[in-house]
MARSEKE-822866 format. One record per atom (N, C-alpha, C): residue in three letters; x, y, z; residue number from 0; chain; atom name. Coordinates in nm, 2 decimals. Atoms other than C-alpha are relative to their C-alpha. Layout:
// residues N
{Ala,{X,Y,Z},NUM,A,CA}
...
//
This chain:
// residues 137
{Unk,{-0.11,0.10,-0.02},0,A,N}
{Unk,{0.32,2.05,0.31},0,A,CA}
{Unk,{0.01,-0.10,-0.11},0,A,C}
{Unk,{-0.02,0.09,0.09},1,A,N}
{Unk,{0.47,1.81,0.06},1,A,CA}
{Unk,{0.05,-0.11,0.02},1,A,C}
{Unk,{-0.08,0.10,-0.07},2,A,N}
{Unk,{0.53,1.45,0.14},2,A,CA}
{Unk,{0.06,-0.09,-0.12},2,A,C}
{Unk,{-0.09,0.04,0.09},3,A,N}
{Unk,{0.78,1.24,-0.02},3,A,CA}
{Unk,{-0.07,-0.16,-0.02},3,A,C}
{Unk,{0.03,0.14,0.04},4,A,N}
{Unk,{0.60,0.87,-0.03},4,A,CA}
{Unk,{-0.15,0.02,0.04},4,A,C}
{Unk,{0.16,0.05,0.06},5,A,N}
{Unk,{0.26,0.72,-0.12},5,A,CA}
{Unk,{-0.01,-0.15,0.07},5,A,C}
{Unk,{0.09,0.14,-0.04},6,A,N}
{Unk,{0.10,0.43,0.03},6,A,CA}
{Unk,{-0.08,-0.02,-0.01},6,A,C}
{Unk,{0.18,0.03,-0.02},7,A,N}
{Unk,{-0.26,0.26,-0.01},7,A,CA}
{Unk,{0.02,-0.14,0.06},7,A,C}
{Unk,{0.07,0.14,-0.12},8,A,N}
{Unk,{-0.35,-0.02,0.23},8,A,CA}
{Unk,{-0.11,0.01,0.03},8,A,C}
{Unk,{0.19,0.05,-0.04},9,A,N}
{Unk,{-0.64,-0.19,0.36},9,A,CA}
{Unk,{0.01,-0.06,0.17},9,A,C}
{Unk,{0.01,0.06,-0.17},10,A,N}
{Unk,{-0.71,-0.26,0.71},10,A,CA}
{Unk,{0.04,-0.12,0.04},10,A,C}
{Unk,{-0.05,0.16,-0.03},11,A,N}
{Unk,{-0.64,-0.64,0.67},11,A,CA}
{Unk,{0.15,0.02,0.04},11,A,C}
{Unk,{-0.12,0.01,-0.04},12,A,N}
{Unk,{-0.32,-0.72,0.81},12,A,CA}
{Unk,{0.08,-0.14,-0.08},12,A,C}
{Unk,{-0.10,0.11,0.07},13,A,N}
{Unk,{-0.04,-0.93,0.62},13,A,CA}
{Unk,{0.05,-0.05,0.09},13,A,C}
{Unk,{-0.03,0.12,-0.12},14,A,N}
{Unk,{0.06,-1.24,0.82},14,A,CA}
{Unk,{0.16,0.03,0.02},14,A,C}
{Unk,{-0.10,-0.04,0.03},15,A,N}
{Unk,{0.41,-1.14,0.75},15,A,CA}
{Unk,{0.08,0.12,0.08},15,A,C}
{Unk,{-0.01,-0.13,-0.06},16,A,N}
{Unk,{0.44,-0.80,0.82},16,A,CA}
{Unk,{-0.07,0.11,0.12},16,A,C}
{Unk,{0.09,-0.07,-0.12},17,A,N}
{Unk,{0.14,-0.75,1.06},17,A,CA}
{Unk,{-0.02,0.19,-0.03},17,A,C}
{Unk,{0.04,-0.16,0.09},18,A,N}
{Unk,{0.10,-0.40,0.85},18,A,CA}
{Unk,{-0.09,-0.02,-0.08},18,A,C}
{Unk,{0.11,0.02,0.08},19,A,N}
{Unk,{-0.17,-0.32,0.65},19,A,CA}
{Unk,{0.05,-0.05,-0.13},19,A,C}
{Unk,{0.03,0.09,0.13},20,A,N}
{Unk,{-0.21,-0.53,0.31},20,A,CA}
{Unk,{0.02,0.09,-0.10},20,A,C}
{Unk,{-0.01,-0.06,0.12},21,A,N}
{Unk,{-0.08,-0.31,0.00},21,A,CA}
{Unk,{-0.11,-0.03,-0.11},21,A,C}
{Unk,{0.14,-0.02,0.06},22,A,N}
{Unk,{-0.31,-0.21,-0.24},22,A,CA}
{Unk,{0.00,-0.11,-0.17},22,A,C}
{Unk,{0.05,0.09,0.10},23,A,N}
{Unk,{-0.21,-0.53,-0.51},23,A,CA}
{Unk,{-0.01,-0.14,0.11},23,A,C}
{Unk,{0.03,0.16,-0.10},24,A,N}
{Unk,{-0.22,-0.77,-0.22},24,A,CA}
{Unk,{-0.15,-0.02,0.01},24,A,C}
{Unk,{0.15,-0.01,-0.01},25,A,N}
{Unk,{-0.59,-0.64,-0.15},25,A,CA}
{Unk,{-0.06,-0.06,-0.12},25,A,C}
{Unk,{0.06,0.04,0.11},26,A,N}
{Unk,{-0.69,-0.71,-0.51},26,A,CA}
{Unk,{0.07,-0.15,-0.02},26,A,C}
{Unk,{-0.01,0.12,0.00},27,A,N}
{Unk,{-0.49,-1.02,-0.50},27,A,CA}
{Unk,{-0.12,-0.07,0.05},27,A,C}
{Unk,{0.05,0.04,-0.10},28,A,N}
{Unk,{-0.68,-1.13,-0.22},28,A,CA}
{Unk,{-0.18,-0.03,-0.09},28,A,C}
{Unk,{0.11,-0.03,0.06},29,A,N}
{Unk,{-1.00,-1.04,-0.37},29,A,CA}
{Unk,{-0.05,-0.11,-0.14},29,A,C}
{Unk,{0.03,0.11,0.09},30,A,N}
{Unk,{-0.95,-1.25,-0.68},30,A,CA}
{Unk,{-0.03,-0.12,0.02},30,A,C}
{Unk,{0.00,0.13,-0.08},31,A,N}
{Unk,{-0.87,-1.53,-0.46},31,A,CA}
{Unk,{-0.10,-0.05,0.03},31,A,C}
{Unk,{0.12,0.00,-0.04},32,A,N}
{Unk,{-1.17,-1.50,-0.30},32,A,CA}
{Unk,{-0.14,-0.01,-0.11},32,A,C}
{Unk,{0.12,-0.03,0.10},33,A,N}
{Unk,{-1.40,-1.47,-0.58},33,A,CA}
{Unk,{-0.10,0.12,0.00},33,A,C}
{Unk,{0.12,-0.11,-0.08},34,A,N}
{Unk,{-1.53,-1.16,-0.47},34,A,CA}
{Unk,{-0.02,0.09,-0.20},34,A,C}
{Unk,{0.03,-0.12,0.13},35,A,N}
{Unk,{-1.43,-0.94,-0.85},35,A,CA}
{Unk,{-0.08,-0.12,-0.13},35,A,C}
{Unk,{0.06,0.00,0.17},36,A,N}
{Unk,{-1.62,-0.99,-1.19},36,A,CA}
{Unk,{0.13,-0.06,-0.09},36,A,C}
{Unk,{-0.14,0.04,0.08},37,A,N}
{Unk,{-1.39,-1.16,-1.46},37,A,CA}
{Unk,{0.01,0.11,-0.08},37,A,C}
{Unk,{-0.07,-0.15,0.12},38,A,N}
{Unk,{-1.39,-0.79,-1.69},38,A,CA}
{Unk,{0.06,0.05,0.13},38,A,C}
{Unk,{-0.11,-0.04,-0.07},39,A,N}
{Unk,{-1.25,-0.66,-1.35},39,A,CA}
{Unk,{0.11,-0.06,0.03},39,A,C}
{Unk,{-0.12,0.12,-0.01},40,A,N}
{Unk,{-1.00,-0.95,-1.28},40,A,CA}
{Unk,{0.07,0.06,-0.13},40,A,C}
{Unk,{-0.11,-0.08,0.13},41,A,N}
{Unk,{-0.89,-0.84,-1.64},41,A,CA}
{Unk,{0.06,0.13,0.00},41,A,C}
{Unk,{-0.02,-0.16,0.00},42,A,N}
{Unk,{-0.84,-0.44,-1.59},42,A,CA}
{Unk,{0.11,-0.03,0.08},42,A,C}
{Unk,{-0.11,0.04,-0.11},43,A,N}
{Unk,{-0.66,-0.59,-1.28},43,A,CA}
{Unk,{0.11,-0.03,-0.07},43,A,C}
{Unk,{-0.12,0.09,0.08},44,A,N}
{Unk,{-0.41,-0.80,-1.51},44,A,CA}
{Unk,{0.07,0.09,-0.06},44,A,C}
{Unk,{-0.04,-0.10,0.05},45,A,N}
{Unk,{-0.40,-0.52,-1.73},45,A,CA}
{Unk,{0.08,0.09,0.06},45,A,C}
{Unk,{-0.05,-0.04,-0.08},46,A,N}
{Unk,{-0.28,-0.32,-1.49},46,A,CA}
{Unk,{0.15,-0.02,0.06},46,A,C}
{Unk,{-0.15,0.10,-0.07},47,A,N}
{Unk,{-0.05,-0.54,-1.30},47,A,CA}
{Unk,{0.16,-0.01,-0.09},47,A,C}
{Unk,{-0.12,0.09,0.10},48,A,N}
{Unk,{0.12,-0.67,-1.64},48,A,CA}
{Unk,{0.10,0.18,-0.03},48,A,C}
{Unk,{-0.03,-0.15,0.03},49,A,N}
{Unk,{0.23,-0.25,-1.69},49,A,CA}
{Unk,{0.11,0.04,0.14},49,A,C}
{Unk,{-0.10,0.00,-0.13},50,A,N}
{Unk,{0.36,-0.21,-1.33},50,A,CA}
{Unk,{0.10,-0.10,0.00},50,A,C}
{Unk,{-0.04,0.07,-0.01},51,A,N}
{Unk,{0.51,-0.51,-1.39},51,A,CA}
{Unk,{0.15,-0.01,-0.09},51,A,C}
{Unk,{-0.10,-0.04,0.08},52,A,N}
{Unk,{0.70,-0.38,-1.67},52,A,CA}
{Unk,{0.08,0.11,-0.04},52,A,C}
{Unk,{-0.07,-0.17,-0.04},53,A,N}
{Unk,{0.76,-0.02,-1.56},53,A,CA}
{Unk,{0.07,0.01,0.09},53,A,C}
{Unk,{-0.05,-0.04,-0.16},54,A,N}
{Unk,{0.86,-0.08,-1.22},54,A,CA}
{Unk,{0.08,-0.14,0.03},54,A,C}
{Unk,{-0.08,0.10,-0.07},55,A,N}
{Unk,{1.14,-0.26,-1.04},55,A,CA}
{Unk,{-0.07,-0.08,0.08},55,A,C}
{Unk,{0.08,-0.01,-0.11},56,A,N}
{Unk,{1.01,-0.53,-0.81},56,A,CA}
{Unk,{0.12,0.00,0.05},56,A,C}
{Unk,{-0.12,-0.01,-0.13},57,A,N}
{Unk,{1.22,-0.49,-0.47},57,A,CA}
{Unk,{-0.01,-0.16,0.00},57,A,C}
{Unk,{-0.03,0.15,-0.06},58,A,N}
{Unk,{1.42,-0.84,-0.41},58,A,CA}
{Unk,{-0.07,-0.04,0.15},58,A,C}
{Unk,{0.04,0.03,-0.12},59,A,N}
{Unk,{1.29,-0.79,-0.07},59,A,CA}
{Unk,{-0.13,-0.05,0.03},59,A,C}
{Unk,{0.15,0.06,0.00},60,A,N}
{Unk,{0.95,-0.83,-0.17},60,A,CA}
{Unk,{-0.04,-0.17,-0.08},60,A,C}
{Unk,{0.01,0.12,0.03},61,A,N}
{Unk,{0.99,-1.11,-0.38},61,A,CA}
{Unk,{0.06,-0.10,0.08},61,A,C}
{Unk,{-0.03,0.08,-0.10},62,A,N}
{Unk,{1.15,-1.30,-0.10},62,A,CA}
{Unk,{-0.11,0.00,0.15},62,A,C}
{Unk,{0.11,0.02,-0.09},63,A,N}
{Unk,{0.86,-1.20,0.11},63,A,CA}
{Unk,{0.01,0.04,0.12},63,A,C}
{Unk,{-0.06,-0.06,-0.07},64,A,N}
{Unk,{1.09,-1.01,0.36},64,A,CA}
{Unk,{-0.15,0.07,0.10},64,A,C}
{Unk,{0.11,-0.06,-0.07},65,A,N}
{Unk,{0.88,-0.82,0.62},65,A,CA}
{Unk,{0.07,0.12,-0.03},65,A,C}
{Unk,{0.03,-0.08,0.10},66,A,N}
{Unk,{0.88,-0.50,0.38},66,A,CA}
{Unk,{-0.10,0.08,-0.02},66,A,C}
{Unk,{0.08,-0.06,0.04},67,A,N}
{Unk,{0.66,-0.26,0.30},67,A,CA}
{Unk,{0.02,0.09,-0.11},67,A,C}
{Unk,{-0.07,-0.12,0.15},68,A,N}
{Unk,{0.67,-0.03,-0.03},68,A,CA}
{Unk,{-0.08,0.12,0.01},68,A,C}
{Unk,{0.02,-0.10,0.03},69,A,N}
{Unk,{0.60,0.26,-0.08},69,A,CA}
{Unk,{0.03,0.13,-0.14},69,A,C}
{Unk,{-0.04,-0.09,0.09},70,A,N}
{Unk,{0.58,0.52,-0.39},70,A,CA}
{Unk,{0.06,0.10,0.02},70,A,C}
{Unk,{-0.07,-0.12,0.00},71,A,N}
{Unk,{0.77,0.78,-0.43},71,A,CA}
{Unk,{-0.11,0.13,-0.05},71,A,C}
{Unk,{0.17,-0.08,0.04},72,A,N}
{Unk,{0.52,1.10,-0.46},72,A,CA}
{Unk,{0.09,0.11,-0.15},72,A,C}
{Unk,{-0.07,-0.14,0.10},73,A,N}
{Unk,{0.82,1.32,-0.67},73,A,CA}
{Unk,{-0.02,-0.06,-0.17},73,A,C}
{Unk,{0.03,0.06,0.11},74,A,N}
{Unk,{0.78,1.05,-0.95},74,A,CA}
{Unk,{-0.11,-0.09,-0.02},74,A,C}
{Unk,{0.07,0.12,-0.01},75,A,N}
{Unk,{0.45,0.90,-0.93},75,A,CA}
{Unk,{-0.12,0.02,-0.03},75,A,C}
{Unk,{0.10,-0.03,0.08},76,A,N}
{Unk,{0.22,1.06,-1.17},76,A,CA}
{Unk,{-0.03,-0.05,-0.08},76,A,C}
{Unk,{0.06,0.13,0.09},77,A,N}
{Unk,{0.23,0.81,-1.39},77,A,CA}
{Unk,{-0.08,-0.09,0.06},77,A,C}
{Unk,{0.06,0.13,-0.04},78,A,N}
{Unk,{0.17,0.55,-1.14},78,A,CA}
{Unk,{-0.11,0.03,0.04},78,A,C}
{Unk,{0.12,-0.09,-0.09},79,A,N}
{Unk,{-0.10,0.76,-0.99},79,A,CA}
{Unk,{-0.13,-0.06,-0.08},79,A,C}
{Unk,{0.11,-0.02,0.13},80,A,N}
{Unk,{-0.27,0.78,-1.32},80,A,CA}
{Unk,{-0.04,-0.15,-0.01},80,A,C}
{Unk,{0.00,0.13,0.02},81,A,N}
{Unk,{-0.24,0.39,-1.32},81,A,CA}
{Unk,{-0.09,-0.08,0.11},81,A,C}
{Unk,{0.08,0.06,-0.15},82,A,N}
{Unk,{-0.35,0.32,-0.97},82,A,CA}
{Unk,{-0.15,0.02,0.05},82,A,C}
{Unk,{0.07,-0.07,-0.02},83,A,N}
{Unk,{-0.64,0.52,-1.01},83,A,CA}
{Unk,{-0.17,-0.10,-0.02},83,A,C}
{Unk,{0.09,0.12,-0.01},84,A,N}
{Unk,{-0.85,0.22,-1.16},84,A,CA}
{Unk,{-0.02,-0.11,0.13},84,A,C}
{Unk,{-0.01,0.12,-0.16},85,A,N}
{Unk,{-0.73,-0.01,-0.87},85,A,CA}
{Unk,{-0.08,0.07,0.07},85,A,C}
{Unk,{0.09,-0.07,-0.10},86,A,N}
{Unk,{-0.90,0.27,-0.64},86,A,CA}
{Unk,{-0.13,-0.03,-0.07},86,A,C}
{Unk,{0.10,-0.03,0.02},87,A,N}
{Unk,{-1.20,0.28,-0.83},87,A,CA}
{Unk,{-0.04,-0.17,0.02},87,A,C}
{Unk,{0.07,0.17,-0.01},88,A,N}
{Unk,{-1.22,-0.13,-0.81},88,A,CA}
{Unk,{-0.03,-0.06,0.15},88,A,C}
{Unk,{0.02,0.02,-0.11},89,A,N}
{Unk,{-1.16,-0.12,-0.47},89,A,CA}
{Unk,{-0.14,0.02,0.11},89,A,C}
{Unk,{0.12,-0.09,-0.05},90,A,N}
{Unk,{-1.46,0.13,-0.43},90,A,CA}
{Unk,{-0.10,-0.06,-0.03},90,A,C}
{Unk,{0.12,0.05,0.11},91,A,N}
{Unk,{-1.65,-0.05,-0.65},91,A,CA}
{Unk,{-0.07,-0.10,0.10},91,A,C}
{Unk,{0.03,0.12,-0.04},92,A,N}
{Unk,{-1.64,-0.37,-0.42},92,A,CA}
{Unk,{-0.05,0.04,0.17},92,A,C}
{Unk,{-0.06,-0.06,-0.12},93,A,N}
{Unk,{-1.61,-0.16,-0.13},93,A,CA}
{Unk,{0.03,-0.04,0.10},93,A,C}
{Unk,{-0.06,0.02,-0.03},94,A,N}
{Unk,{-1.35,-0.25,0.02},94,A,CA}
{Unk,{0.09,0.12,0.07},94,A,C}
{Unk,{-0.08,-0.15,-0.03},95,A,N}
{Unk,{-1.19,0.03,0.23},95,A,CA}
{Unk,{0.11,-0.05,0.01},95,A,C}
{Unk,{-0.16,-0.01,0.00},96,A,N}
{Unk,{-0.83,0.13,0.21},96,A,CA}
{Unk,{0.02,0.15,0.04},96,A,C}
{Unk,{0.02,-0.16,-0.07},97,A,N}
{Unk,{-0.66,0.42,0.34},97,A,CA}
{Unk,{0.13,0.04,-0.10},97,A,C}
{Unk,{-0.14,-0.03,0.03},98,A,N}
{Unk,{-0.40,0.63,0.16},98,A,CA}
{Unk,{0.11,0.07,0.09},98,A,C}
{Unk,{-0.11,-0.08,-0.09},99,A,N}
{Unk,{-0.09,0.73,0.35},99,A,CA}
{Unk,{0.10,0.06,-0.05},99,A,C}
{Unk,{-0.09,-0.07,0.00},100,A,N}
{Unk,{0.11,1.01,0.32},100,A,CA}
{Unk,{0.10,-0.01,0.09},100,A,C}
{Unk,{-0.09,-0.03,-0.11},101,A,N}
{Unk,{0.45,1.04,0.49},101,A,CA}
{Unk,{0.14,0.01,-0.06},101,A,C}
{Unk,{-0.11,-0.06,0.02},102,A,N}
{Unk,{0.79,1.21,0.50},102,A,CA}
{Unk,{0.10,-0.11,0.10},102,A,C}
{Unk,{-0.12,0.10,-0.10},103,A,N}
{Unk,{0.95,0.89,0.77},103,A,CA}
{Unk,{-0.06,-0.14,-0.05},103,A,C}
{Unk,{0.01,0.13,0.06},104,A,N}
{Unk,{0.85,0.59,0.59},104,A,CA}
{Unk,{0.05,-0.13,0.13},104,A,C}
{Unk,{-0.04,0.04,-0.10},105,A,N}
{Unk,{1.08,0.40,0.83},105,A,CA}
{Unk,{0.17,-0.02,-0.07},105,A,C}
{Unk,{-0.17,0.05,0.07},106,A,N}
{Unk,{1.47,0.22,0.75},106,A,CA}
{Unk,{-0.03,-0.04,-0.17},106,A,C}
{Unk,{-0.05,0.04,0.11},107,A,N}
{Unk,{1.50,0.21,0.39},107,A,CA}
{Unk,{0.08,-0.14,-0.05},107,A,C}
{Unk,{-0.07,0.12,0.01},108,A,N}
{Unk,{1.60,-0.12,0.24},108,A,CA}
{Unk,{0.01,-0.01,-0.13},108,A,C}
{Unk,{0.00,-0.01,0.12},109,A,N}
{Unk,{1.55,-0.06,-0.09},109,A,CA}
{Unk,{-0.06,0.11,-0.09},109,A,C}
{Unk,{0.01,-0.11,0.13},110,A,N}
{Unk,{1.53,0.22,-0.38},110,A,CA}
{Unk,{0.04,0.00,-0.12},110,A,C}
{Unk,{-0.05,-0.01,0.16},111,A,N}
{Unk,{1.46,0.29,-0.71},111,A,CA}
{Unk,{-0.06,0.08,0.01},111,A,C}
{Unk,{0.05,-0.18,0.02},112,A,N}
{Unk,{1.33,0.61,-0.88},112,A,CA}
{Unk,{-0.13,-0.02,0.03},112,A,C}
{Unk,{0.14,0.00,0.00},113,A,N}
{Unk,{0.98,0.50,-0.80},113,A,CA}
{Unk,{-0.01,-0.03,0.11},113,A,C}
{Unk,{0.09,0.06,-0.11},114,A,N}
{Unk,{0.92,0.33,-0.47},114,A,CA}
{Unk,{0.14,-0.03,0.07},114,A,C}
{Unk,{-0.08,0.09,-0.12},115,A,N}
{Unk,{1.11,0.21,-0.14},115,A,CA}
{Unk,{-0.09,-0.07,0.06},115,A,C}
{Unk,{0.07,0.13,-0.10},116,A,N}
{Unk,{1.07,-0.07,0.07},116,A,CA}
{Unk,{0.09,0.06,0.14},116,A,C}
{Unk,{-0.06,-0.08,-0.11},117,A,N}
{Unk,{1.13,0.00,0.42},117,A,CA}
{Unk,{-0.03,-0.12,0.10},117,A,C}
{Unk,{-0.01,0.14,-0.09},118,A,N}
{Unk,{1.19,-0.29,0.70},118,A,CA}
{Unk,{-0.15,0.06,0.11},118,A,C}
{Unk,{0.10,0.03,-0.07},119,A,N}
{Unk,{0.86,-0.36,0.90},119,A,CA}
{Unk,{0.05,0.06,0.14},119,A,C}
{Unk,{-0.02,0.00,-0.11},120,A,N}
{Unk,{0.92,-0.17,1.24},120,A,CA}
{Unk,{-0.10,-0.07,0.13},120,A,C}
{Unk,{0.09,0.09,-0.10},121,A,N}
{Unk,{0.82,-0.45,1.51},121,A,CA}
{Unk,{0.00,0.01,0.10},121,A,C}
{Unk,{-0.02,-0.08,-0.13},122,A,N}
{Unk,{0.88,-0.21,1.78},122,A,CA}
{Unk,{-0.12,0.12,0.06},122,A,C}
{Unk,{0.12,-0.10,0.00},123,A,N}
{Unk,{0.53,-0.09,1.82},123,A,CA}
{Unk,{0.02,0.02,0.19},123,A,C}
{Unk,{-0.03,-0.10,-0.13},124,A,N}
{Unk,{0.52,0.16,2.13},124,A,CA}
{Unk,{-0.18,0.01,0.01},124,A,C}
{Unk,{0.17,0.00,-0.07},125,A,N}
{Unk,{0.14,0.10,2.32},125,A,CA}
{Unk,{0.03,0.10,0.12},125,A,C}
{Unk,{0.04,-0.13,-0.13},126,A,N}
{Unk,{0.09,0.44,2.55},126,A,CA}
{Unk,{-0.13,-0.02,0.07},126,A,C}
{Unk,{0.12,-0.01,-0.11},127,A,N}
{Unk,{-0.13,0.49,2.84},127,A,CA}
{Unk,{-0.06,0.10,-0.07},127,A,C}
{Unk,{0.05,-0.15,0.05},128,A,N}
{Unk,{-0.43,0.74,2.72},128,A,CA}
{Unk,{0.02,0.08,0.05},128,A,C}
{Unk,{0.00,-0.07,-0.06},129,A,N}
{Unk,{-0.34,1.01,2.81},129,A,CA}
{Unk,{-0.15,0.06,0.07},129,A,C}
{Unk,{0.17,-0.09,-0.05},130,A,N}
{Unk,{-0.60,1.26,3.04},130,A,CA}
{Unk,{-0.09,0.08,-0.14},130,A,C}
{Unk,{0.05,-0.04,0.11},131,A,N}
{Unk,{-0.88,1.42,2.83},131,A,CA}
{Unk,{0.06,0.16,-0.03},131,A,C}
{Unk,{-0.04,-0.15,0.01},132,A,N}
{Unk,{-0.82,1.72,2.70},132,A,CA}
{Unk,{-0.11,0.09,-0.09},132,A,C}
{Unk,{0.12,-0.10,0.01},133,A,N}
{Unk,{-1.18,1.82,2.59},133,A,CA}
{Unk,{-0.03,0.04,0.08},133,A,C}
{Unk,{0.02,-0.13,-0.12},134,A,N}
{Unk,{-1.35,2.09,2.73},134,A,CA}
{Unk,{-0.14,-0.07,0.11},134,A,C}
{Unk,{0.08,0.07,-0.07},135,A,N}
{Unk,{-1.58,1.96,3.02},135,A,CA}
{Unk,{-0.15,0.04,-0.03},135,A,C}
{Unk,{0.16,-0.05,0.03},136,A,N}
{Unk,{-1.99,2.01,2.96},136,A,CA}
{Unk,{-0.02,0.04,0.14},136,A,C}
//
């Protein structure tokens, strides 16, 4: 199966969005904190200043919208190849994050050839557990 969008997040939750923390928020966060090395704080910058100049940001995000982005997976072998240090800094500190695949992102609010933003759905659906459905001992 082939999915159309890329995400990495971290378990923390954005005050905002109540979704997981995108994977420059995480490293934001991290600087903030004092947690990275200053040669990794730089790779970071390095990094940043490249996406920063390759890639659209969404108005939505710069307004701080409750947003989430997403890459596009058809064009995103560049970014891959780019993001690939952020994973390893993440690892480094170990800090877990999760990557998500998916073909329903949610409502679209924004696109360019690389990434959407997609409105925060704040319509979370809490189910009863269902019965088990392992096999009994």
């Amino acid at each position: 199966m082939e999915f159309k969008y890329c995400r990495i997040q971290g378990k923390e939750l954005a005050a905002n969005t109540r979704s997981g923390k995108g994977i420059f928020s995480m490293l934001h966060q991290m600087i903030s904190d004092g947690v990275m090395e200053d040669e990794d704080v730089g790779l970071f910058d390095e990094i940043e200043s490249w996406f920063f100049e390759n890639l659209p940001f969404p108005p939505q995000c710069k307004r701080q919208e409750k947003v989430i982005c997403y890459f596009k997976t058809e064009n995103s072998k560049m970014m891959m190849k780019m993001i690939n240090p952020l994973l390893w800094l993440l690892e480094r500190y170990k800090h877990p994050y999760y990557v998500v695949y998916t073909n329903f992102p949610g409502e679209i609010v924004y696109e360019d050839e690389f990434q959407v933003a997609v409105k925060v759905d704040e319509n979370v659906v809490i189910e009863d557990v269902q019965a088990s459905w392992s096999p009994k001992d």
